[in-house]
C-alpha positions in Angstrom: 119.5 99.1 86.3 118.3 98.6 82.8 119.8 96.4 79.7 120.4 99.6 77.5 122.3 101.0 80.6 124.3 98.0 81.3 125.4 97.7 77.6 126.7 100.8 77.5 129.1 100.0 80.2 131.8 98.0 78.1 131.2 101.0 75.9 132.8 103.5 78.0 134.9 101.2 79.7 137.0 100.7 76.1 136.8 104.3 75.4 138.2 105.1 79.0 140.4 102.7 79.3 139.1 101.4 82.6 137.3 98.3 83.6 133.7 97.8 83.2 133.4 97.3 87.4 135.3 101.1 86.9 132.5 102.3 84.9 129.2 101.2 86.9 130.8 102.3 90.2 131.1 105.7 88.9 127.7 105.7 87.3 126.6 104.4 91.0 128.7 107.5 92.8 126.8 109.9 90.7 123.6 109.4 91.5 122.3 110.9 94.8 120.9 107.7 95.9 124.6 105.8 95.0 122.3 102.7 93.8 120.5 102.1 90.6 116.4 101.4 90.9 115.6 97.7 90.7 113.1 95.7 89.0 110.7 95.4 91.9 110.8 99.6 92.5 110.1 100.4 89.1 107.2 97.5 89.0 105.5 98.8 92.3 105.6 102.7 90.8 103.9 101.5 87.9 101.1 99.2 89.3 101.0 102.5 92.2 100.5 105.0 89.1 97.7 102.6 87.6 96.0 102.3 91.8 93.0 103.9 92.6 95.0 105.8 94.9 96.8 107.0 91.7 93.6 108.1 90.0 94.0 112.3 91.0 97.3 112.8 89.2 96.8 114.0 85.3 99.2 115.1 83.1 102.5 114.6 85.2 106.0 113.8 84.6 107.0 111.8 87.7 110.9 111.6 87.7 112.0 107.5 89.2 115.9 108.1 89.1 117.3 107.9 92.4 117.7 112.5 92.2 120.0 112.1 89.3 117.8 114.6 87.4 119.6 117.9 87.9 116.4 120.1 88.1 115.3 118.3 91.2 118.6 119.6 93.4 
């Protein structure tokens, strides 16, 4: 989970009237994986990306959101 996501949590807690707990529960429920990426994942894709095993792909978006993405269902 990232800071910017995180800080918007409180956010949409107040304007919800809910808890913050509330809010990141639901954010987890609506992702297809029902878990946010973690530090390590997003550190391996990279350092994968930059691998010599990497080195055919050109020009590609590559999507690392657990299938929240709506164009990948």
């Amino acid at each position: 989970m990232t800071d910017r996501l995180r800080s918007n949590f409180p956010v949409e807690a107040k304007n919800k009237g809910i808890t913050v707990e509330e809010v990141e529960q639901a954010a987890r429920r609506s992702i297809p994986a029902k878990r946010f990426g973690n530090e390590m994942e997003f550190g391996q894709y990279c350092a994968w990306l930059c691998s010599k095993q990497a080195s055919y792909i050109t020009g590609q978006n590559l999507l690392i959101d657990g299938g929240i993405y709506p164009g990948t269902f």
